[in-house]
C-alpha positions in Angstrom: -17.7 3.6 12.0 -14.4 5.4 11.1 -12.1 3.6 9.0 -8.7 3.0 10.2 -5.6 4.6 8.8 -4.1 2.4 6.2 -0.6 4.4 6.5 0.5 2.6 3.1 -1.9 4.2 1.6 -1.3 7.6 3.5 1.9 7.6 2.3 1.3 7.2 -1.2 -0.9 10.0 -1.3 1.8 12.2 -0.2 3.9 10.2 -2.6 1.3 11.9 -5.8 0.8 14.8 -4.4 4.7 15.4 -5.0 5.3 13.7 -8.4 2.4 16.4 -9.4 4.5 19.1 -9.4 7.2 17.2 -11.4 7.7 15.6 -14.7 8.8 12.3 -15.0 11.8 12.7 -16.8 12.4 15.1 -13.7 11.8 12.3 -11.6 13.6 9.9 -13.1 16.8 12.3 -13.3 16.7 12.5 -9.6 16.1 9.0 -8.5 18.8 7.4 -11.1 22.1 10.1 -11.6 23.9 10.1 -8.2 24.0 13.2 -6.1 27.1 14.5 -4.3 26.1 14.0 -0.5 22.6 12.5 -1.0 23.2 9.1 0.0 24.9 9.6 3.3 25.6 6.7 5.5 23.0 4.4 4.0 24.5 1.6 1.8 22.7 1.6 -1.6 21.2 -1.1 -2.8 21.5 -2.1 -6.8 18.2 -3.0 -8.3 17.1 -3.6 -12.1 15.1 -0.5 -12.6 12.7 -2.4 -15.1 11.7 -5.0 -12.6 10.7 -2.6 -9.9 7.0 -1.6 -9.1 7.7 2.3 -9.4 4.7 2.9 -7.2 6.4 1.4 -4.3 9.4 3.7 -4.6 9.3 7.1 -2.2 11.3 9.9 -1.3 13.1 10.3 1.9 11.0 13.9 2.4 7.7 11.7 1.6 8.5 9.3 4.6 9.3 12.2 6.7 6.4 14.0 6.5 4.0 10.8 7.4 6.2 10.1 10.5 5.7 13.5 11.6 2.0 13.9 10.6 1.7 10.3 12.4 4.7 10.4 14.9 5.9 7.5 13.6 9.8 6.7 13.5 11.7 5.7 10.6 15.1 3.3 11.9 17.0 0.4 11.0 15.6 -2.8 11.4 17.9 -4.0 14.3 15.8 -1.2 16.2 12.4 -3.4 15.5 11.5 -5.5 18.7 8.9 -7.9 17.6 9.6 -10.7 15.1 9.2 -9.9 11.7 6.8 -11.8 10.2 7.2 -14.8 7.2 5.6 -13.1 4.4 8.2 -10.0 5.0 11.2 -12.5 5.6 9.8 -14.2 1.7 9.4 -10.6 -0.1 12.5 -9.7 0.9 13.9 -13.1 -0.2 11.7 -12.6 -3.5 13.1 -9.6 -4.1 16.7 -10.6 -3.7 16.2 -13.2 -6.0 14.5 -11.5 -8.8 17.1 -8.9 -8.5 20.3 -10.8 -7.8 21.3 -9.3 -4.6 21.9 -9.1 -0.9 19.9 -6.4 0.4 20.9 -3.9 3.2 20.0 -1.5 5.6 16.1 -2.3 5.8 14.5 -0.1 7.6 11.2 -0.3 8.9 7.8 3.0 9.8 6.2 2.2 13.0 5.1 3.5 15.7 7.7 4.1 18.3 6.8 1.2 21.1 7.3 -1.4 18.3 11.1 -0.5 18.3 10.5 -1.6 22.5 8.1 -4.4 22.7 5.6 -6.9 20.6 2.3 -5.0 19.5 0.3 -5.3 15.9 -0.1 -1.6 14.4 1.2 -0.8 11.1 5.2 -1.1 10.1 6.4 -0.8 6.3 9.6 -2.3 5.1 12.1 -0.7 3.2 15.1 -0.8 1.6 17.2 2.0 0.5 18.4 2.5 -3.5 20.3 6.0 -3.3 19.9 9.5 -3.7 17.1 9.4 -0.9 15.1 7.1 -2.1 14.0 4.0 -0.6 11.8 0.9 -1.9 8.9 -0.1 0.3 9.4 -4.1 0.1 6.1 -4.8 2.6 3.4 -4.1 5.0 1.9 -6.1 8.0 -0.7 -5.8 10.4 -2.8 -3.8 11.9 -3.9 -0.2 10.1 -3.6 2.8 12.5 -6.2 4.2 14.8 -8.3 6.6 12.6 -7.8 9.4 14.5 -4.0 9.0 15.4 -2.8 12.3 13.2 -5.7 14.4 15.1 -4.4 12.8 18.2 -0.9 13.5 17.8 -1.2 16.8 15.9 -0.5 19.2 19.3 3.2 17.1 19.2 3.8 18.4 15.7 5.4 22.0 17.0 5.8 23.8 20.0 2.8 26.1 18.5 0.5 23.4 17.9 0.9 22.2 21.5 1.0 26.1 23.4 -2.7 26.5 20.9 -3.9 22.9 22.0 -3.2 24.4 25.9 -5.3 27.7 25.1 -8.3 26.5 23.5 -8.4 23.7 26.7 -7.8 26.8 29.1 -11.2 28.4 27.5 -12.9 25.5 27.9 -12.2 24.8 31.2 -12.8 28.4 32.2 -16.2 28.3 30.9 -17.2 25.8 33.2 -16.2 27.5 36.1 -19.4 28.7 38.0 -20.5 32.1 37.6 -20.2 34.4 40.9 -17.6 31.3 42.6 -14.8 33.9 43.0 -17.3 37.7 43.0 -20.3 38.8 43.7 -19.9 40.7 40.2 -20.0 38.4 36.6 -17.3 40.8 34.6 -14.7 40.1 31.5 -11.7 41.0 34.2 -13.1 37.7 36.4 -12.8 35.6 33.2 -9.8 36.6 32.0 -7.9 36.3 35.4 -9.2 32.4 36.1 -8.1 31.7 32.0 -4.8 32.7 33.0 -4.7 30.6 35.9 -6.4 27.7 34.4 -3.6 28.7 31.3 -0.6 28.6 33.6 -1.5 25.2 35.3 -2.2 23.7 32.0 1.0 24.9 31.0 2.8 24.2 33.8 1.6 20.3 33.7 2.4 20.0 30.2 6.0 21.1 31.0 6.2 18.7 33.9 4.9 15.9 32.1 7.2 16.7 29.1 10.5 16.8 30.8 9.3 14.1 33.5 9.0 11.2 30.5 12.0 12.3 27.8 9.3 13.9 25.1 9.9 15.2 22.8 8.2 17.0 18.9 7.3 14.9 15.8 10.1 16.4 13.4 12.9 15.7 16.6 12.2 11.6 16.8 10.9 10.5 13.5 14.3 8.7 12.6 15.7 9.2 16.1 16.9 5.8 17.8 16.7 7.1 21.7 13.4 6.8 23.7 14.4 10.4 25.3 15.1 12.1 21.8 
């Protein structure tokens, strides 16, 4: 059996793997002094530094790159359809209290059809402190499919997706029959039914891409339109 994908955990990964190529006092410089610009339109939440869990703190550019390797969007919780559960309403309640404030614009990682209708994978609570930093207040239910970033890597980039459409073309082309078009088994044969089998591949994938609005990981991770 293949454990599920504990997106949490995921993230905090990527989370080390980043504060190793910094020092702390680096760290702390860029998550404390305010930068010109870095906040943008998100209000900015005051917390007592000394009462945070530091491990629970990541960087806008760490979020990004798990809803991308995931396809995952990151939005406001008014985008979040189900109903969030108790022990999220009582950590953000818990956190308020121990902090002595009213926090705002939560936003929340899931999956994209939990900002349109009740399901149980994976979302992660946040709140934002500034400078591109956010606080990951709490996770609920379900951990991801174990093979969702395989399954979603062709949606990564137009090259992933045009390679994905190659390596099926071979395939396919290998199973046509030998001698089904000519007499004669040559390369020329091969080559001219993988281009076919290439050009209907790629011609589906095109259909089916503009037919239902999709679009690349990096183009809807924080995108609130279904047709982004």
């Amino acid at each position: 059996m293949i454990n599920r994908t504990n997106i949490a955990k995921e993230l905090q990964r990527v989370r080390e793997t980043a504060l190793a190529e910094v020092s702390l006092d680096q760290w702390l410089e860029a998550l404390l002094n305010p930068h010109p610009g870095s906040g943008g339109p998100l209000p900015v939440n005051q917390f007592e530094f000394d009462l945070l869990d530091t491990s629970r703190i990541y960087h806008l550019d760490q979020i990004r790159k798990i809803c991308i390797d995931y396809r995952l969007r990151f939005l406001d919780l008014a985008y979040f359809k189900p109903e969030v559960p108790e022990e999220a309403r009582k950590a953000v309640s818990e956190l308020e209290r121990t902090h002595q404030t009213q926090l705002e614009g939560l936003k929340i990682i899931a999956p994209s059809r939990l900002f349109k209708l009740e399901d149980k994978d994976d979302p992660l609570l946040f709140a934002p402190m500034g400078n591109g930093y956010f606080y990951l207040i709490h996770q609920w239910g379900n951990d991801l499919h174990p093979l969702r970033r395989w399954m979603v890597w062709p949606f990564k980039s137009l090259v992933n997706l045009t390679l994905l459409v190659v390596v099926l073309s071979y395939f396919l082309t290998l199973l046509v029959p030998e001698g089904l078009f000519s007499r004669s088994n040559s390369s020329a044969e091969f080559w001219i039914i993988f281009f076919f089998m290439f050009k209907s591949l790629a011609a589906v994938t095109i259909f089916y891409g503009f037919a239902l609005g999709k679009n690349f990981n990096p183009a809807i991770w924080n995108s609130k339109y279904f047709n982004a």
